[in-house]
Structures are given as structure tokens and as C-alpha cells.
N, C-alpha and C positions, 0 to 999 in steps of 0.2 A: 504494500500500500504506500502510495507518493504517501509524504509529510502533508503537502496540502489538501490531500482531501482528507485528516484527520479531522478535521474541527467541522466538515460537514459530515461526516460521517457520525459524530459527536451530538449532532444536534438532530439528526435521523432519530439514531439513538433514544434521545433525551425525550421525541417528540411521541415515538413508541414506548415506551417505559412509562408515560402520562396518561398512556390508554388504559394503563392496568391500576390492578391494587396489590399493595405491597403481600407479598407471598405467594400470589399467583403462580403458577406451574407455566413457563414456555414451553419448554419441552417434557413429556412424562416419561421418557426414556430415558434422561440423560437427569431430570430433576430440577433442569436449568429453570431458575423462579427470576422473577420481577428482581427482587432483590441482590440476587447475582446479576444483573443487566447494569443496577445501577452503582452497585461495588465497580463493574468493570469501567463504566461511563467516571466516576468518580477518580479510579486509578487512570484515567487515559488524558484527562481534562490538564492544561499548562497547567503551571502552577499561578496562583493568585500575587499582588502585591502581599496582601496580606499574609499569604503564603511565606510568602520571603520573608516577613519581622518575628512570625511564630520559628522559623527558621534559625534565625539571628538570635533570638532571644530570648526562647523555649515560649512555651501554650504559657501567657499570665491569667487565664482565666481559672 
């Protein structure tokens, strides 16, 4: 997969995973649920500004 179709593929993604509700089954064979859809969307996503100072400066929440 190019880099640049990550961030549309991302938002396919994102736009599909809104159709469901969290624990939904995608696949029944494999188990794959809503919730792994959005684990993966979440790990694939840049990272944030905010990203970067939790980074720098550990989670101050």
C-alpha cells in the first residue's frame, strides 16, 4: 500500500466502523469485531500534536 492512500484508507475505515456497534462480529470465522477494526484504525492513525507532548513528557493526566 503507497503511504498516501493510508489516510484514505483510514477514513474508509473510520467511516465503516460508525456503521457498527462496539463488539459487533465482522467476521464469524476469524472473530474479527468492530472493536479490532478500531484498535487497528487507532494503531495506523499519525500521530497527534498532542501525541508528541504525552511523548515528551509522559500521560499528566
Amino acid at each position: 500500500m503507497d503511504i498516501d492512500s493510508l489516510p484514505t484508507a483510514l477514513a474508509h475505515a473510520r467511516a465503516f466502523a460508525a456503521t457498527l456497534k462496539p463488539g459487533d462480529v465482522i467476521d464469524d470465522q476469524t472473530g474479527f469485531s468492530a472493536d479490532n477494526l478500531l484498535a487497528l484504525i487507532a494503531a495506523a492513525a499519525p500521530p497527534t500534536a498532542e501525541d508528541a507532548v504525552i511523548e515528551q513528557l509522559g500521560d499528566l493526566a
